[in-house]
N, C-alpha and C positions, 0 to 999 in steps of 0.2 A: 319565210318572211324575214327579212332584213330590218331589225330595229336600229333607229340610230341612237348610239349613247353618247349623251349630254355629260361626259366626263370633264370638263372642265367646271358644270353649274355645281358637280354634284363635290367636283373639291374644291369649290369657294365655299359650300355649304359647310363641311369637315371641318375643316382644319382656318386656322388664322395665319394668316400669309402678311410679308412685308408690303409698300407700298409697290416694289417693282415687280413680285410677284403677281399680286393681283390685278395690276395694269397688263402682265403679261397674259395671264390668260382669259380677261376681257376683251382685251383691244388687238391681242394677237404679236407675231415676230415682226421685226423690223430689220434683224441684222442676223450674222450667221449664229453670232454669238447667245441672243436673246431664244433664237429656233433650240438650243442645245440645251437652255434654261427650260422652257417649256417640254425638253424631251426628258427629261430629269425630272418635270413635275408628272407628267404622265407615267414615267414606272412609279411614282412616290403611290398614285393614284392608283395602280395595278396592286401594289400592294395591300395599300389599304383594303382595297375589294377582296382581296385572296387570290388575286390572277395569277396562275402561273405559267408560262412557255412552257412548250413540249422541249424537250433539248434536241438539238437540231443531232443527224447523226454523224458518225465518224466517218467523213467520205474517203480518208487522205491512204494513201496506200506508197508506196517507196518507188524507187526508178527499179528495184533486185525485183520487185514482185512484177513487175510491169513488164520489164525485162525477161523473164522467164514467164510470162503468159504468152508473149512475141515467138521466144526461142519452142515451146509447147507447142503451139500454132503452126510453127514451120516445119515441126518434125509429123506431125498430124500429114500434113498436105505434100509430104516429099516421099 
């Protein structure tokens, strides 16, 4: 079951916000700018909670290793 959280009532509830923040997240973005505000309040919001990201993992690997799994590969199959 998919609950949906109400994280913006629950941080007007918290904390005291300026007037442009709390127009922000009543009335929502209007600009690219104001979207980037609101995404600044939302981790402020994760934190308050305790939220943490899993850390994404280390995908990146070099052109030597990449390169030598190709060269691997060829001698395999020759």
């Amino acid at each position: 079951m998919t609950e949906k959280i109400e994280w913006k009532q629950e941080l007007l509830d918290s904390e005291k916000f300026n007037k442009k923040q709390n127009n922000l997240l009543k009335n929502g973005a209007k600009s690219l700018t104001e979207s980037w505000l609101i995404g600044a309040l939302y981790i402020r919001w994760k934190k308050l909670k305790g939220i943490r990201e899993q850390p994404s993992p280390n995908c990146s690997s070099s052109f030597q290793e990449w390169n030598k799994k190709v060269e691997d590969a060829d001698v395999c199959q020759s």
